[in-house]
C-alpha positions as CSV (number, residue, x, y, z in Angstrom):
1,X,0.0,0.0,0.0
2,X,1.2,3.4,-0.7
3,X,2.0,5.8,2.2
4,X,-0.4,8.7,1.8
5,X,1.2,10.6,4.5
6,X,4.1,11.3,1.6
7,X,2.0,11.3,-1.2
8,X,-0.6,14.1,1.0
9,X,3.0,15.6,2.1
10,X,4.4,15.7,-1.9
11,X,1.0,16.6,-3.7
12,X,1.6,20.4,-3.0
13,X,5.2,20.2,-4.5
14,X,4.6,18.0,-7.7
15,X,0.8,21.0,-8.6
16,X,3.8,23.7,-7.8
17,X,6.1,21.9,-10.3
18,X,3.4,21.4,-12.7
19,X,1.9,25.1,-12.6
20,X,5.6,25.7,-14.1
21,X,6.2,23.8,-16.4
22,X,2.6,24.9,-17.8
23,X,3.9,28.5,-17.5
24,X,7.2,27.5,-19.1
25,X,5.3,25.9,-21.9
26,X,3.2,28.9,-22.8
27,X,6.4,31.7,-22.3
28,X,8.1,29.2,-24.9
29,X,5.3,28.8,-27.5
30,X,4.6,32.6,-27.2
31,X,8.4,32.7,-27.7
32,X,8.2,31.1,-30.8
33,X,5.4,32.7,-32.2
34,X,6.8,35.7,-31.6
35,X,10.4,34.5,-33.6
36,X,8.1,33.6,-36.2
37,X,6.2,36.6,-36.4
38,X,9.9,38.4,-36.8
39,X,11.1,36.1,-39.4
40,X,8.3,37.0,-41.6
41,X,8.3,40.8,-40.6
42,X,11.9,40.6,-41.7
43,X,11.6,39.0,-45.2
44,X,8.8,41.8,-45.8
45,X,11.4,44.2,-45.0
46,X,14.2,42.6,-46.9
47,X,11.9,42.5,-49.8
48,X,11.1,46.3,-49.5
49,X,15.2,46.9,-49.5
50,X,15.5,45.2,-52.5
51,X,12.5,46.7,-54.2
52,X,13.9,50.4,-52.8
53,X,17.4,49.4,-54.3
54,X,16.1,48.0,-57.8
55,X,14.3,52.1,-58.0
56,X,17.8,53.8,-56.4
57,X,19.3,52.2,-59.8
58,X,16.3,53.3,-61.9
59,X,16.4,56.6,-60.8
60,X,19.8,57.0,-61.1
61,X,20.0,56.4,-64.7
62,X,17.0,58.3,-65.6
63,X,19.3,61.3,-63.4
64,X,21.7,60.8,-66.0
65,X,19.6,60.9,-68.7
66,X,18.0,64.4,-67.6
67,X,21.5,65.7,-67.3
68,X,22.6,64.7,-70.6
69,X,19.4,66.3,-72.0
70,X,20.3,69.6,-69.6
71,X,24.1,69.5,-71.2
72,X,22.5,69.3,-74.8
73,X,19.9,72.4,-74.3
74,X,23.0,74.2,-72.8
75,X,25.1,73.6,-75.7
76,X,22.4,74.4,-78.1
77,X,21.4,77.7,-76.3
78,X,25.3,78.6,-76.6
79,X,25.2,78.1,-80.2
80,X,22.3,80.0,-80.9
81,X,23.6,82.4,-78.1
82,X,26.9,83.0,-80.4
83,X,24.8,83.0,-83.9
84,X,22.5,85.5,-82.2
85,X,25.8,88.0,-81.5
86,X,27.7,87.1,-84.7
87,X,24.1,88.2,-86.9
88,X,23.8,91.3,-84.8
């Protein structure tokens, strides 16, 4: 027969251990739900980076178009500039 002076004696210890590891359980699966949630907040913002740098490049080269137009309308307004004062 089982001594239910120990068992009456232990039963506290072993709900107290229990109530734990449930708490320990949930911290850890809210833990990981959490990491999870971060891993796909990150790839959303990796995408975005990527996204951002494929327009950086865009814009750059459409920069450098519009200045090559600019230089071309200056040179063109110098040459009319100096056949405007050589006719005069």
């Amino acid at each position: 027969m089982p001594n239910w002076d120990i068992i009456q004696a232990v039963w506290p210890l072993l709900l107290g251990i229990a109530v734990l590891w449930a708490r320990i359980e949930v911290a850890l699966s809210k833990s990981r739900d959490q990491s999870k949630l971060n891993e796909r907040e990150i790839g959303k913002l990796e995408l975005k980076v990527e996204a951002q740098a494929v327009s950086a490049a865009t814009q750059a080269v459409q920069l450098g178009r519009i200045e090559e137009a600019l230089k071309g309308i200056g040179s063109t307004l110098k040459r009319l500039e100096s056949r405007m004062t050589t006719s005069s």
